[in-house]
Structure formats: structure tokens, C-alpha cells
OpenMM code with the backbone's topology and positions (N, CA, C; nanometers):
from openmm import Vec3, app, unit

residues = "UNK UNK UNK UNK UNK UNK UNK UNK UNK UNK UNK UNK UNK UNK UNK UNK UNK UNK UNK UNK UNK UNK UNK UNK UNK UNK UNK UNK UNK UNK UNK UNK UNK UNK UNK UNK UNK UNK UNK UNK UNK UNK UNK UNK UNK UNK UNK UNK UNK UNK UNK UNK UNK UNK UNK UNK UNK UNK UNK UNK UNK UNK UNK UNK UNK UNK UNK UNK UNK UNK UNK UNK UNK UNK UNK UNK UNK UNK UNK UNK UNK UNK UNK UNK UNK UNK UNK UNK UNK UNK UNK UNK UNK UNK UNK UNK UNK UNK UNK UNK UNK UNK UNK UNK UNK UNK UNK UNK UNK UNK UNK UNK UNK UNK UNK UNK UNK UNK UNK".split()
positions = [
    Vec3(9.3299, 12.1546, 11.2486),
    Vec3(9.3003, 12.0454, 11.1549),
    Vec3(9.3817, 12.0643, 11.0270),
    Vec3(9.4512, 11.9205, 10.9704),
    Vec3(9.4971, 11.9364, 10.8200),
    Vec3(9.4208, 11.9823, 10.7471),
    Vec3(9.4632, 12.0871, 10.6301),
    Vec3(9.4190, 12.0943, 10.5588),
    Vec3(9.4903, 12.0592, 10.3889),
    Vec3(9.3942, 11.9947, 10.3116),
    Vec3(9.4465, 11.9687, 10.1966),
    Vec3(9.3961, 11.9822, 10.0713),
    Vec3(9.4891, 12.0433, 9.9694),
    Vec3(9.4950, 12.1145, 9.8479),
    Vec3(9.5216, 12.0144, 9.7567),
    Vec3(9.4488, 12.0088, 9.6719),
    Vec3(9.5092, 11.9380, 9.5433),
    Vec3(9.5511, 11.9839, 9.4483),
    Vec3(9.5696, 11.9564, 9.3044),
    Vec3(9.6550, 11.9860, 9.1938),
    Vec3(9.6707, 11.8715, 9.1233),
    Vec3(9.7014, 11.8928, 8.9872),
    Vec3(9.7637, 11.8333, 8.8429),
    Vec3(9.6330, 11.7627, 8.7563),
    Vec3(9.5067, 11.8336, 8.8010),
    Vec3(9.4374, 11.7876, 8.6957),
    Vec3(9.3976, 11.8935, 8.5879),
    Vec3(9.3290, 11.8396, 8.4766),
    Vec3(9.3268, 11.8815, 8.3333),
    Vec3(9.2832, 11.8391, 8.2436),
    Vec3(9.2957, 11.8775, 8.1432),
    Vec3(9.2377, 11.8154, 8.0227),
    Vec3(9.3254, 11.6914, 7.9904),
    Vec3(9.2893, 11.6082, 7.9227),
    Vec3(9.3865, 11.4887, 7.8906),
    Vec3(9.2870, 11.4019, 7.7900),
    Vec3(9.3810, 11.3615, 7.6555),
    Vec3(9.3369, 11.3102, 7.5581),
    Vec3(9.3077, 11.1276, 7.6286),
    Vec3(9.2320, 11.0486, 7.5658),
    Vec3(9.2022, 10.9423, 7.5745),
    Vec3(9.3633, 10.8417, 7.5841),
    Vec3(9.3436, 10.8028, 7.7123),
    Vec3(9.4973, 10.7091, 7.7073),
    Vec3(9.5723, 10.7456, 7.7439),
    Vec3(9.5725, 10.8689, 7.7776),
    Vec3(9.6972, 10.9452, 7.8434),
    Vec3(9.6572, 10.9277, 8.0163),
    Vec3(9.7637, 10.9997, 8.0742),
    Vec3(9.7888, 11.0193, 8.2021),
    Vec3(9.8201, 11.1704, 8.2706),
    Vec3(9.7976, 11.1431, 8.3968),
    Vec3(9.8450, 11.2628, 8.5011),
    Vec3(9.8652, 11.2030, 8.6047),
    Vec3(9.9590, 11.3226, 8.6957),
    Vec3(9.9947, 11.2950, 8.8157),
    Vec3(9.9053, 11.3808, 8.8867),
    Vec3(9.8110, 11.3429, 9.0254),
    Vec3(9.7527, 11.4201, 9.0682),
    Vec3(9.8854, 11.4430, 9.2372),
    Vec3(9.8329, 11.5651, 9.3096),
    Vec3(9.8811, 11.5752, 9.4201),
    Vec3(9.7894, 11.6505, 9.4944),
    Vec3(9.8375, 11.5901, 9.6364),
    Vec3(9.7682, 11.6280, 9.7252),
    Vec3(9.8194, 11.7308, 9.8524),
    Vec3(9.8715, 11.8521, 9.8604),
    Vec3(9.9748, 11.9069, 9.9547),
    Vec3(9.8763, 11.9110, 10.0820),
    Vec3(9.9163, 11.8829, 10.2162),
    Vec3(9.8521, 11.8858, 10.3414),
    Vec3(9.9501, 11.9997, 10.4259),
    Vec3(9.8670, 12.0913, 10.5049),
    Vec3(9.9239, 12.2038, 10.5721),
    Vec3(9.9824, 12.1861, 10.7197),
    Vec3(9.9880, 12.0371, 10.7509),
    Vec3(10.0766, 11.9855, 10.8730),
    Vec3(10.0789, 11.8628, 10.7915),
    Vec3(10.1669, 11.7792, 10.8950),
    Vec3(10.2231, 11.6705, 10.9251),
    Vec3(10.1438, 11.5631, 10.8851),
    Vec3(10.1585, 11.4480, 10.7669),
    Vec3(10.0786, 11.3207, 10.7319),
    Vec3(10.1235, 11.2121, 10.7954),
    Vec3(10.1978, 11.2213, 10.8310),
    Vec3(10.2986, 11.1230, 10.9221),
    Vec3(10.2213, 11.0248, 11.0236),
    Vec3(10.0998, 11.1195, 11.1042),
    Vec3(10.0684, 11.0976, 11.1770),
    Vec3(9.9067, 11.0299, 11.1512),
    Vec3(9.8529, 10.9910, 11.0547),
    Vec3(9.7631, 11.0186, 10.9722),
    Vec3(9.7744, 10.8724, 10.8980),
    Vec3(9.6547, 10.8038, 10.9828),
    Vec3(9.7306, 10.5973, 10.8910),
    Vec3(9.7051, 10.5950, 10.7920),
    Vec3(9.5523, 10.6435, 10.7757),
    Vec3(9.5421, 10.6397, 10.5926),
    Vec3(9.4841, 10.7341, 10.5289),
    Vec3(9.5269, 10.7828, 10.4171),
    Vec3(9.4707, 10.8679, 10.3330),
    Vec3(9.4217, 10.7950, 10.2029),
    Vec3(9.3280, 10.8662, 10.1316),
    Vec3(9.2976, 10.8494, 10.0046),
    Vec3(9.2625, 10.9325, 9.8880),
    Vec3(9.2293, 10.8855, 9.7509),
    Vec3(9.1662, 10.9855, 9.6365),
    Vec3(9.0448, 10.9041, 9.6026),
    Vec3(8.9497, 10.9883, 9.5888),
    Vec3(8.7861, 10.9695, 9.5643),
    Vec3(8.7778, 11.0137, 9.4479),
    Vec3(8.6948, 10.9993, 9.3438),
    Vec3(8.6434, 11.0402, 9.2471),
    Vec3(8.4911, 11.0803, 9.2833),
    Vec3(8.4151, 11.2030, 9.1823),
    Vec3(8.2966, 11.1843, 9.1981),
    Vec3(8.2650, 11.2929, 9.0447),
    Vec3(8.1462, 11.2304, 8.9568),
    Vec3(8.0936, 11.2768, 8.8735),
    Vec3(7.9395, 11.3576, 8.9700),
    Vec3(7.8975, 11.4436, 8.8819),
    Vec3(7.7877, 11.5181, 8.9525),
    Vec3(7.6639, 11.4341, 8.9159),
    Vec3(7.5695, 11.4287, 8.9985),
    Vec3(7.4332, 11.3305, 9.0291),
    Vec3(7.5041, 11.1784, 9.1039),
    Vec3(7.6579, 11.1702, 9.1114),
    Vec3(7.6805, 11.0663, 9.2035),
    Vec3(7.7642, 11.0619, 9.2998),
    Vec3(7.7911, 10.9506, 9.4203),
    Vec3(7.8434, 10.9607, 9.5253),
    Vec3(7.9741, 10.9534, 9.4861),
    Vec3(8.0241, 11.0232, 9.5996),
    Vec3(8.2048, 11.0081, 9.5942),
    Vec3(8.2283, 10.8914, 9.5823),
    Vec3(8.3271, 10.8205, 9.4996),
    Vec3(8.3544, 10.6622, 9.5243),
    Vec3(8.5395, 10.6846, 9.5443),
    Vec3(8.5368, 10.5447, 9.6349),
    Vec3(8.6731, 10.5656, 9.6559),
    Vec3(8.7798, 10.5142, 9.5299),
    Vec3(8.8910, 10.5860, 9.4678),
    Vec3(8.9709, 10.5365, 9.4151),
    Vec3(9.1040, 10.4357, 9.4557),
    Vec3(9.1660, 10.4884, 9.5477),
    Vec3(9.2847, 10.4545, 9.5994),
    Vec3(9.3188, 10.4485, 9.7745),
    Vec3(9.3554, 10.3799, 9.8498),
    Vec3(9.4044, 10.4062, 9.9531),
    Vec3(9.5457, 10.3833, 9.9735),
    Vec3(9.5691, 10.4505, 10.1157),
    Vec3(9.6876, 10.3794, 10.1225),
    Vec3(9.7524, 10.4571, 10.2727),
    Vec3(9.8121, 10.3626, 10.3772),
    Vec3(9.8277, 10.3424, 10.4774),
    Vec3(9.9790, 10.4470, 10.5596),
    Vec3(10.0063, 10.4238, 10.6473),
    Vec3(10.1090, 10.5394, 10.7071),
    Vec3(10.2242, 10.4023, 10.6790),
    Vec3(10.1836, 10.2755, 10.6911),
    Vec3(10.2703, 10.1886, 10.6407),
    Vec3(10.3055, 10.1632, 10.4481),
    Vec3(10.2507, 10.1844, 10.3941),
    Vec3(10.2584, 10.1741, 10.2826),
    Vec3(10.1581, 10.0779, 10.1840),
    Vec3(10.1089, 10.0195, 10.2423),
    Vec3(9.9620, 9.9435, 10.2333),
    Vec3(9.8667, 10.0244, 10.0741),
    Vec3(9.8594, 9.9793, 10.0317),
    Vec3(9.7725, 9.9904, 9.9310),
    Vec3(9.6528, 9.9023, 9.8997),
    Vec3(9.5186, 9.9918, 9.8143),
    Vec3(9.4380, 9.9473, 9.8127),
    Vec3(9.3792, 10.0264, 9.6712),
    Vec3(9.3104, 9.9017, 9.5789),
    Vec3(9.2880, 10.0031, 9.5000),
    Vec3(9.1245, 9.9703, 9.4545),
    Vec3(9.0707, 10.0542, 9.3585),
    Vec3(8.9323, 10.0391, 9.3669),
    Vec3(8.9745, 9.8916, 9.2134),
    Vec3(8.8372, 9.8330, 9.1952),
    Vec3(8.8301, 9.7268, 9.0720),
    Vec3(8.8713, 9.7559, 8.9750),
    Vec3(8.8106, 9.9269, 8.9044),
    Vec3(8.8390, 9.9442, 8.7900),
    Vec3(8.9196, 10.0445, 8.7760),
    Vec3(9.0138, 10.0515, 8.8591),
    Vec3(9.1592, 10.1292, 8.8827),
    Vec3(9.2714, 10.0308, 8.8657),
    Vec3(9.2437, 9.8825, 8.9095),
    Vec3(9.3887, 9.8451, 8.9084),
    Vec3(9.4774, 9.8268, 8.8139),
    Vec3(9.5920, 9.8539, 8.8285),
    Vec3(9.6709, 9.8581, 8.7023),
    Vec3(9.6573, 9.9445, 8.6393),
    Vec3(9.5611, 10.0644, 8.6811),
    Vec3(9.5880, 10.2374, 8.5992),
    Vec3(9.6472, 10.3063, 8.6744),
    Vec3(9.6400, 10.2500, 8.7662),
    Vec3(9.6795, 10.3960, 8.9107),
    Vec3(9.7523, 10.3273, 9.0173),
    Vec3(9.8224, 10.4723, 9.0498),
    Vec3(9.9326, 10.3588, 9.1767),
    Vec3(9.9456, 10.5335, 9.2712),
    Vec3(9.8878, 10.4857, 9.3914),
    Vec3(9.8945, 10.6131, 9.4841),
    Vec3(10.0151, 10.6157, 9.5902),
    Vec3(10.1064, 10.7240, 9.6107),
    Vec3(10.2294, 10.7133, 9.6989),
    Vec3(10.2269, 10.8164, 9.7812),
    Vec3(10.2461, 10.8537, 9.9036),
    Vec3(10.2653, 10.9193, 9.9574),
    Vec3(10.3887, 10.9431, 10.0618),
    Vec3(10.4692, 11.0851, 10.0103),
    Vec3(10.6051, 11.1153, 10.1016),
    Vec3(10.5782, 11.2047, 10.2210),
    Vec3(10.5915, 11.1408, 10.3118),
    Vec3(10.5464, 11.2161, 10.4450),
    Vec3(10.6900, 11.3020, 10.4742),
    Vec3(10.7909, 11.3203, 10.4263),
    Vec3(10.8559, 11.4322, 10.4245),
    Vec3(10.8132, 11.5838, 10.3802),
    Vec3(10.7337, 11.5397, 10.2815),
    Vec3(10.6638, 11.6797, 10.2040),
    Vec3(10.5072, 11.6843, 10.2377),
    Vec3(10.4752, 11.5699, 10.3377),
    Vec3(10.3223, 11.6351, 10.3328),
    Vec3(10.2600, 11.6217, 10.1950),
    Vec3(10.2737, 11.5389, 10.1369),
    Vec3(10.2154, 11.5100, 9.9416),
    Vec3(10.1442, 11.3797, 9.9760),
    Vec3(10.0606, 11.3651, 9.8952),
    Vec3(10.0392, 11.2131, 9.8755),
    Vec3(9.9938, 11.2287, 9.6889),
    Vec3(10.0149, 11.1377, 9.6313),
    Vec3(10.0347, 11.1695, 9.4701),
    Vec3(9.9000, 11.0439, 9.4458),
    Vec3(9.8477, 11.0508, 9.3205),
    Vec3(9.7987, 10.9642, 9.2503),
    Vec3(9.7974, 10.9657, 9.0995),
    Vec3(9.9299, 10.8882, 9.0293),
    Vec3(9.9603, 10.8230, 8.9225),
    Vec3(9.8059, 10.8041, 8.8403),
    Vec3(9.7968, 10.8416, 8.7245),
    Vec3(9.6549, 10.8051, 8.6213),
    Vec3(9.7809, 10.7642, 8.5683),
    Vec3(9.7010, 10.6047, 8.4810),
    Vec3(9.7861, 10.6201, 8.3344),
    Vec3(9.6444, 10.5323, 8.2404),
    Vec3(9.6521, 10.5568, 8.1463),
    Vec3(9.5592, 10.4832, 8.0193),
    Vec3(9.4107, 10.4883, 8.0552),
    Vec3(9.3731, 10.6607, 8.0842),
    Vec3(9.3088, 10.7286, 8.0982),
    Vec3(9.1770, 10.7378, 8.0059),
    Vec3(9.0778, 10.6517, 8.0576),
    Vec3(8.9469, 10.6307, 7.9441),
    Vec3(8.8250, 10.7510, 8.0175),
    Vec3(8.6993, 10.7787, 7.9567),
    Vec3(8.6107, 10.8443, 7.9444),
    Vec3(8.5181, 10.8480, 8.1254),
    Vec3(8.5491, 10.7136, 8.1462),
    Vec3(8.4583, 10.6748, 8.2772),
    Vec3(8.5674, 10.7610, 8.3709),
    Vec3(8.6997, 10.7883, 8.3315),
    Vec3(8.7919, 10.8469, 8.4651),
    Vec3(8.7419, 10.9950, 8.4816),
    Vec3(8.6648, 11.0503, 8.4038),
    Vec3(8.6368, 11.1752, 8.4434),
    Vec3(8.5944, 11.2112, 8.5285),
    Vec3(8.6228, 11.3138, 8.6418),
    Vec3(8.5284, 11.3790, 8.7281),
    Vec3(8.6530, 11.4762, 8.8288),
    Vec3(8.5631, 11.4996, 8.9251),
    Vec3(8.6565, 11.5997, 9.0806),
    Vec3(8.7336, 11.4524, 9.0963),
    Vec3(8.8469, 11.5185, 9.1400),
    Vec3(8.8868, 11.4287, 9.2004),
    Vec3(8.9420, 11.4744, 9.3485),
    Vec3(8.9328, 11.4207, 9.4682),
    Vec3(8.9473, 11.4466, 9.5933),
    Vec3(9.0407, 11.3636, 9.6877),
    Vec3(9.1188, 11.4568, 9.7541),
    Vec3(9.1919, 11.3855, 9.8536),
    Vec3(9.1191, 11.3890, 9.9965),
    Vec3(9.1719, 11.3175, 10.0839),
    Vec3(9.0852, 11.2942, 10.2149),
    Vec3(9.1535, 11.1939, 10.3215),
    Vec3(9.0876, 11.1830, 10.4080),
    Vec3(9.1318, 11.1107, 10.5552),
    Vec3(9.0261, 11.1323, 10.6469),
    Vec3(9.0329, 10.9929, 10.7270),
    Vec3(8.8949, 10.9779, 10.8333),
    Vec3(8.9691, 11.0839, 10.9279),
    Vec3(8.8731, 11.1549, 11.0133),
    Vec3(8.9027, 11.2165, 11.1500),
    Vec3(8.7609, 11.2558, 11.2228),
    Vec3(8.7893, 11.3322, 11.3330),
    Vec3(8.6599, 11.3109, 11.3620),
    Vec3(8.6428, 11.4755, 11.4206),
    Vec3(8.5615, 11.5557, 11.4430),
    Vec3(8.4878, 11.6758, 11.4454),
    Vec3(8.3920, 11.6793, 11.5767),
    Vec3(8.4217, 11.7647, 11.6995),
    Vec3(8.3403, 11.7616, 11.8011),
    Vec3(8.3042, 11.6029, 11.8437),
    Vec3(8.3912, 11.4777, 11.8340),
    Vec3(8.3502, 11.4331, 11.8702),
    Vec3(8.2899, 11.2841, 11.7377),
    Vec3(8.2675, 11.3361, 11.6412),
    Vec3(8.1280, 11.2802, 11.5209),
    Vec3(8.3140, 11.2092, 11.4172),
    Vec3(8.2955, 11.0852, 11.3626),
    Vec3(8.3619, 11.0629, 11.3077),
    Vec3(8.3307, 11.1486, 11.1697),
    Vec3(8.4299, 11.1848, 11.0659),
    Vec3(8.3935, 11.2770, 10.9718),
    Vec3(8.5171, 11.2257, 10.8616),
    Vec3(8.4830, 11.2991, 10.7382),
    Vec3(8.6085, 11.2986, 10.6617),
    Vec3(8.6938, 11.4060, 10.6365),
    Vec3(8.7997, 11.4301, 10.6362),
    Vec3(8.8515, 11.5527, 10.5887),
    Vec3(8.8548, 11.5593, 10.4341),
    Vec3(8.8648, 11.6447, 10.3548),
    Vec3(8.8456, 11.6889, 10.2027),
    Vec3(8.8847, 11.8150, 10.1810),
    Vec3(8.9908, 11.7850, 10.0350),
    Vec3(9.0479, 11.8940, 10.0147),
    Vec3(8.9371, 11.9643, 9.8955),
    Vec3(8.9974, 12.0876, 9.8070),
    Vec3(8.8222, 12.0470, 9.7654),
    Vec3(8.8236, 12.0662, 9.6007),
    Vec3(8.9348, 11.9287, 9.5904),
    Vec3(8.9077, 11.8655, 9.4431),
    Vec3(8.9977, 11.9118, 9.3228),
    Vec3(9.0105, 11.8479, 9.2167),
    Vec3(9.0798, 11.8905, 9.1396),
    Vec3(9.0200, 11.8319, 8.9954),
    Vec3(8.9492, 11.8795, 8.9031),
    Vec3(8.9061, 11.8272, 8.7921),
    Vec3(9.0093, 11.7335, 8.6876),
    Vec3(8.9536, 11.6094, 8.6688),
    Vec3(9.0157, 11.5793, 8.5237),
    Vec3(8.9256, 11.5422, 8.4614),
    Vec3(8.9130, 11.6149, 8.3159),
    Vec3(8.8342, 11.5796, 8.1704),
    Vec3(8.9052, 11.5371, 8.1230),
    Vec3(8.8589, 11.3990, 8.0063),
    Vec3(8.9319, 11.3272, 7.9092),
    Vec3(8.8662, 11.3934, 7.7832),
    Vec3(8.9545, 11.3392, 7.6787),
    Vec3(8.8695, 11.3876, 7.5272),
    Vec3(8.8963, 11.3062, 7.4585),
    Vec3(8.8531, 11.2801, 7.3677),
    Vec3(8.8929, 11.1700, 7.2084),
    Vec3(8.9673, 11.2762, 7.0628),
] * unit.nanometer
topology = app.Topology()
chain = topology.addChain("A")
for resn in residues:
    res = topology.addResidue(resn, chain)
    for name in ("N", "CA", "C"):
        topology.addAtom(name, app.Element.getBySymbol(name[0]), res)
């Protein structure tokens, strides 16, 4: 099974941005869609971004036009662009993909990468 690592989160002042990434330990190529989830603690993962082995994008309501997710299946990466970074963007943030386990549809999850904002 892929496994996947994230990276590039941090502290970040109000309005600013990061690049998050997602490195996977085989092949994404094969893999139609991946995504990044957010989740603050006492709530459910919600989805941020998708996006397809075609290039298909999807973004959540109060993402659009902050975030733009790409993924290069040469490197096994899939990235997610923050920009104009407010208070509600805080939390884990997680990469992932449907697959399925003995059988049981499941998600895969890498396991997260924090971003805090500040004023």
C-alpha cells in the first residue's frame, strides 16, 4: 500500500501563504483521485481540495480562490497552494485517497501536517 508523508506546514501570519506537499512511497499515477482534508480537534475531517489522475479539480466553498491543488505524478507529490490565509484555515492538514483494505472500502492518510495562523 502507498504510503504518504506530508510537509510545509507552520506558523504563518494572517494573509499569508504556504505550499503544502504530499510525497507518496509508490506510484500516483495509478491512483484517480487524491485529496487534502483539513481537521480542527472536536471536528470531522472536511474535505479541502480534490483532484483527479486527469487533472480535474474540485474545491471546497470556502477554499475557492485561496487554494489551487496540483499534482506531478513524475515525483509522486501532490502540492496544495494556501494563499490569503485567515484564522478558520487552521488545523492538521491531511493528504489521502479512497482504496480499499481486506476487501472494506477505506481511506488512505498520511498523518498530517499542522498549519497555525497568527495576527
Amino acid at each position: 500500500q502507498v504510503q504518504l508523508v506530508e510537509s510545509g506546514g507552520g506558523l504563518v501570519q494572517l494573509g499569508g501563504s504556504l505550499r503544502l506537499s504530499c510525497a507518496a512511497s509508490g506510484r500516483i499515477d495509478n491512483i484517480d483521485t487524491m485529496g487534502w482534508y483539513r481537521q480542527v480537534p472536536g471536528n470531522y475531517r472536511e474535505q479541502v481540495a480534490l483532484i483527479t489522475s486527469g487533472g480535474h479539480t474540485v474545491y471546497s466553498d470556502n477554499m475557492k480562490g485561496r487554494c489551487t491543488i496540483s499534482r506531478d505524478n513524475a515525483k509522486n507529490t501532490v502540492y496544495l497552494q494556501l494563499n490569503n490565509l485567515n484564522a478558520e484555515d487552521t488545523g492538521t492538514y491531511y493528504c489521502g485517497f479512497p482504496t480499499t483494505k481486506r476487501g472494506n472500502p477505506t481511506m488512505q492518510w498520511g498523518q498530517g501536517t499542522q498549519v497555525t495562523l497568527y495576527s
